[in-house]
N, C-alpha and C positions, 0 to 999 in steps of 0.2 A: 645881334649880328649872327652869332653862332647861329642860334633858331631857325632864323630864315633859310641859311646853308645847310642845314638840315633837312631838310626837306626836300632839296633835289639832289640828295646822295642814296646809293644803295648800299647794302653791305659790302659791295663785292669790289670799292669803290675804297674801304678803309683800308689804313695799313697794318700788315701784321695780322696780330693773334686777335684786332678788333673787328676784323670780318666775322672772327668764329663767334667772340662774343657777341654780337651784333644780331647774327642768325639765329641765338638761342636767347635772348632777351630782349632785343630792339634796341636800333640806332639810337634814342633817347636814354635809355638807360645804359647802355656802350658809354655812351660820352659822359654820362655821368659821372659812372667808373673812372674813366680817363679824369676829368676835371679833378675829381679826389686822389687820386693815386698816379697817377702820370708821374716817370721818371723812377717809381720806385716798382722792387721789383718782390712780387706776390708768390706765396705756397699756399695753397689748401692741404691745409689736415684731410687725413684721410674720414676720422669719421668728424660728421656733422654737429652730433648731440657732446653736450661735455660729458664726462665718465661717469661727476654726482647725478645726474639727471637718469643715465642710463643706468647707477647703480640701483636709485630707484625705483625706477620703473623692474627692472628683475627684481628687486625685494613685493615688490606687491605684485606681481605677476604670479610669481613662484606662490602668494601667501592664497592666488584664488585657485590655485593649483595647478597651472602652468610646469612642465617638467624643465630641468636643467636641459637637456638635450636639446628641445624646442627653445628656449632663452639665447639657448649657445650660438644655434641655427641665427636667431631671429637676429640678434646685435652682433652677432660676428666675433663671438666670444669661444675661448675653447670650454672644454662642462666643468674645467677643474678652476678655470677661472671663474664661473658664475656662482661655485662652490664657496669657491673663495668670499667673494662678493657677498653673499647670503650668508657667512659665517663672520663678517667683521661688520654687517650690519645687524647683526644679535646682539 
């Protein structure tokens, strides 16, 4: 039933914060979202990547010689934090 009703809505057409997700992912995937999570309410973390995954990517960055400054830049790290990072993965 849902499906069918799907198909003659637009985004402009849901409620709330599903029009915006709607416009950047599609109705089909909006409602998906909705189906799984409706009623509860969501934060996105700021970064994406977990922190072991980004520690090491900077440990083998830095090891093809990539500088702290560009690492910092690159993950949104300050230089004394990537310092850090490259000295407690020694």
């Amino acid at each position: 039933m849902q499906g069918a009703l799907l198909k003659d809505v637009s985004a402009q057409e849901l409620a709330g914060i599903y029009t915006e997700v709607a416009e950047e992912i599609g109705i089909d995937n909006a409602y998906t979202l909705f189906k799984h999570f409706r009623g509860q309410q969501l934060t996105f973390p700021l970064k994406f990547y977990s922190s072991d995954y980004i520690a090491r990517r900077i440990c083998t960055e830095h090891g093809e010689g990539e500088s702290t400054r560009k690492l910092a830049t690159k993950y949104g790290y300050s230089e004394s934090r990537v310092r850090q990072i490259l000295a407690q993965e020694k």
